[in-house]
C-alpha positions as semicolon CSV with decimal commas, in nm:
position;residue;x (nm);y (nm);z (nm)
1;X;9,876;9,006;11,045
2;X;9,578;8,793;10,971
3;X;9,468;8,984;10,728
4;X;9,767;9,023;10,491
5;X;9,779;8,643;10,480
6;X;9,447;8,630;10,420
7;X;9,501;8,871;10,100
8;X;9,791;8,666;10,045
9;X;9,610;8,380;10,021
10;X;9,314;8,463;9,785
11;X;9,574;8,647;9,556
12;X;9,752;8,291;9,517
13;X;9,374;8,118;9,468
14;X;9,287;8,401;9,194
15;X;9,651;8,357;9,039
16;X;9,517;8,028;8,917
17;X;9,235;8,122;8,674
18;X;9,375;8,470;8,575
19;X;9,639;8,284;8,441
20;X;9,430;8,056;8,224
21;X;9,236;8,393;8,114
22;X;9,629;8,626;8,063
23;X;9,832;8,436;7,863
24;X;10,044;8,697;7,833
25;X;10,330;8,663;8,186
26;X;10,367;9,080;8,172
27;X;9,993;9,155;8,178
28;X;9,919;8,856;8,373
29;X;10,205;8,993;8,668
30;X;10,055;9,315;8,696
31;X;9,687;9,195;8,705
32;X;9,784;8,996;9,036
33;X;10,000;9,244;9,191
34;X;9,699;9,462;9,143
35;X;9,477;9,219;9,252
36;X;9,668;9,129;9,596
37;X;9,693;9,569;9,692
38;X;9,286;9,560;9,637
39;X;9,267;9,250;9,826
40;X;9,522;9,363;10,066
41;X;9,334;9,747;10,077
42;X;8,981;9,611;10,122
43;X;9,064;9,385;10,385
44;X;9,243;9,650;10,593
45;X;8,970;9,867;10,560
46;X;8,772;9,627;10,784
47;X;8,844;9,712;11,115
C-alpha cells in the first residue's frame, strides 16, 4: 500500500515540471500516466 502512494506521490511531484516542458494537455496526460505505471512498476519490483 505504501508503495502505490509512494508512486502516487512522485507522479504528482514530476507532474509539475513535465508540464512546464509538454505544453501540449494530450501528450502531457499520457507522459504522466506513463510515468506513474514505471514509477508504480519499479517500486513493486522492490520487494
Amino acid at each position: 500500500m505504501f508503495r502505490l502512494l509512494a508512486a502516487g506521490w512522485l507522479t504528482r511531484r514530476i507532474a509539475g515540471p513535465l508540464g512546464r516542458l509538454i505544453p501540449n494537455p494530450y501528450l502531457r496526460a499520457a507522459a504522466v500516466a506513463g510515468l506513474g505505471v514505471v514509477a508504480t512498476r519499479l517500486l513493486q519490483s522492490r520487494r
